[in-house]
ZATISE-343868 format. One record per residue: x, y, z of N, C-alpha, C in turn; residue number from 0. Coordinates in steps of 0.2 Angstrom, whole numbers, plus 5000, padded with zeros to 4 digits. Atoms other than C-alpha are relative to their C-alpha. Last residue first. Example, Ala and Ser with C-alpha at 12.3 -4.5 7.8 and 13.67 -1.06 7.14 Angstrom:
residues 2
REC    nxx    nyy    nzz   caxx   cayy   cazz    cxx    cyy    czz   num
REC   4996   4994   4999   5068   4995   5036   4996   5005   5003     1
REC   5004   4994   5000   5062   4978   5039   5004   5006   5000     0
end
This chain:
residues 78
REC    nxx    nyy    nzz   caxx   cayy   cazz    cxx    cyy    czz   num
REC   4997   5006   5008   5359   5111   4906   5009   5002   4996    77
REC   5002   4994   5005   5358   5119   4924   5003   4992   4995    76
REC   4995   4999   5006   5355   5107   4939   4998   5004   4994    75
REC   4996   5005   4997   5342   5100   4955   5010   5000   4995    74
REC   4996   4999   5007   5329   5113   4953   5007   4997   5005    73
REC   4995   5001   4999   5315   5108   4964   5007   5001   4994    72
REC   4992   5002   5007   5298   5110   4958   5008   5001   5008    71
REC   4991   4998   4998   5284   5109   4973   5005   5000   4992    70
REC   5004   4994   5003   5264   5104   4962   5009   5004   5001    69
REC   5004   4993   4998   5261   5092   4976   5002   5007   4997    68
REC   5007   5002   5000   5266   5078   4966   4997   5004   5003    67
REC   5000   5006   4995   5285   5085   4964   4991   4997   4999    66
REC   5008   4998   4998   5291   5092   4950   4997   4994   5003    65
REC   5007   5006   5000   5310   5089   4947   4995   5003   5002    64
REC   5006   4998   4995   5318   5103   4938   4998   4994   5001    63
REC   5002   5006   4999   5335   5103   4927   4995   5002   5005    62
REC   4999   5001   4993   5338   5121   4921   4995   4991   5000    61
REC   4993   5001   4997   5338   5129   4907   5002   4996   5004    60
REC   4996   4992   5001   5320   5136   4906   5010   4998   4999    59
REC   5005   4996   5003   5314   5117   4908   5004   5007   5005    58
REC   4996   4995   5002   5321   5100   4906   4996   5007   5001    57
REC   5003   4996   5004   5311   5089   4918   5005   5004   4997    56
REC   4993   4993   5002   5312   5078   4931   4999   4999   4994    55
REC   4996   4999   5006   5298   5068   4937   5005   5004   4999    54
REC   4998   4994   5001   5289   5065   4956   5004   4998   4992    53
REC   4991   5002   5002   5279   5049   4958   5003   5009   4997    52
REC   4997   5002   4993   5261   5050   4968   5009   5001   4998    51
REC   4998   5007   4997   5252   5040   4954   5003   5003   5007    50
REC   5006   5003   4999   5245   5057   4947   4998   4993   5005    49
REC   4999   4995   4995   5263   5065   4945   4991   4997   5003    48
REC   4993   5001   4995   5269   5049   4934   4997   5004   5009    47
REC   5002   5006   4997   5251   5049   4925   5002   4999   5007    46
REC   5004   5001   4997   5254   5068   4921   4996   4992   5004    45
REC   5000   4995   4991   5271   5066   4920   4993   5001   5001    44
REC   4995   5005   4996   5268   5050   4905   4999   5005   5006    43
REC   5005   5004   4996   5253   5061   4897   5004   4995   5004    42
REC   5006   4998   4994   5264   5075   4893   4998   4992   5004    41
REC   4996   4995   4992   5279   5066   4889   4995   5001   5002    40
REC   4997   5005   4995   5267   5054   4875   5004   5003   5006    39
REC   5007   5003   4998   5259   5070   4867   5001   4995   5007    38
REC   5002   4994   4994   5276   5079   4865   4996   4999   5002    37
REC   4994   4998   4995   5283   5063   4857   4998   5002   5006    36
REC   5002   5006   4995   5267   5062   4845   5005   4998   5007    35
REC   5004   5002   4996   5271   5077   4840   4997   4995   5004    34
REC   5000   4996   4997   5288   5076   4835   4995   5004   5007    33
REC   4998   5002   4997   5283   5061   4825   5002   5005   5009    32
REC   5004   5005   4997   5272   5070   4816   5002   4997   5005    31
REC   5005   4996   4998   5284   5083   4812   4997   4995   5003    30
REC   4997   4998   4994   5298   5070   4807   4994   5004   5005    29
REC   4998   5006   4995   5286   5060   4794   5004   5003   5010    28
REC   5008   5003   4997   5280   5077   4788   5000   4995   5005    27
REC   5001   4994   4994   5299   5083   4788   4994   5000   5000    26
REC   5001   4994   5001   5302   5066   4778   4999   5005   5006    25
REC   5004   4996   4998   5310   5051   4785   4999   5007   4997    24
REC   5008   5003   5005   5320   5035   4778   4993   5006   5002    23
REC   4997   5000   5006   5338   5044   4785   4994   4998   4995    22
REC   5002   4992   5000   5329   5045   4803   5002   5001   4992    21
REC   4994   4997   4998   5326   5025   4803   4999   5007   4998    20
REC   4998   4996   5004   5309   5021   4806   5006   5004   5000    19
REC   4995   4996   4997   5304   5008   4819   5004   5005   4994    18
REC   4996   5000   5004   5286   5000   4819   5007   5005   5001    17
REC   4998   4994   5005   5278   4999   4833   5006   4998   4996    16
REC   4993   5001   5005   5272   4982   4841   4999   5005   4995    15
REC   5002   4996   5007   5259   4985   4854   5008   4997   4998    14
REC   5001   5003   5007   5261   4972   4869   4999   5002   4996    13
REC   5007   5004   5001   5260   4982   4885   4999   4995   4994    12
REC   5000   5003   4994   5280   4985   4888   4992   4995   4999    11
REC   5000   4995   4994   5281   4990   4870   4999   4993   5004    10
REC   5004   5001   4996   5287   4979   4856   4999   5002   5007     9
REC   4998   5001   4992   5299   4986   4844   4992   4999   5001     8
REC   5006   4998   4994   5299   4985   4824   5003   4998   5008     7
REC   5007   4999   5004   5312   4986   4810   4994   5002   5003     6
REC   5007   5004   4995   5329   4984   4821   4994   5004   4995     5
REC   5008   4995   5001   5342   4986   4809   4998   4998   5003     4
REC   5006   5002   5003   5358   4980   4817   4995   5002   5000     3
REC   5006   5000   4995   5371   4992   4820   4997   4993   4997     2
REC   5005   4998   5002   5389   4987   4810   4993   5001   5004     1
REC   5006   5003   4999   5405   4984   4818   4994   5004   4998     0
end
């Protein structure tokens, strides 16, 4: 059974991104993407931690939630 291409997705808000397989990507295409990525995490935990809702987190090794008040809790290793 073969994937089907999907070309574009439609976020939750109504934006329609286009969808780029990895095989059609240069490492300017990858880079950028890359960033844009680390831009969207950030601003989702700060929204998430801003709302009142705790996250969980890859970080040093270690699975971490962060709580709204700032608390981490380490809940698992990678």
């Amino acid at each position: 059974m073969s994937p089907t291409k999907i070309t574009e997705v439609t976020l939750p808000n109504g934006v329609t991104v286009p969808v780029v397989s990895a095989v059609e990507t240069d490492d300017a295409t990858t880079e950028t993407l890359r960033n844009v990525a680390a831009k969207a995490g950030s601003h989702a935990v700060e929204n998430a931690l801003s709302r009142g809702v705790s996250v969980t987190v890859a970080k040093a090794d270690k699975i971490v939630t962060i709580h709204p008040d700032g608390s981490e809790s380490v809940i698992g290793a990678l």
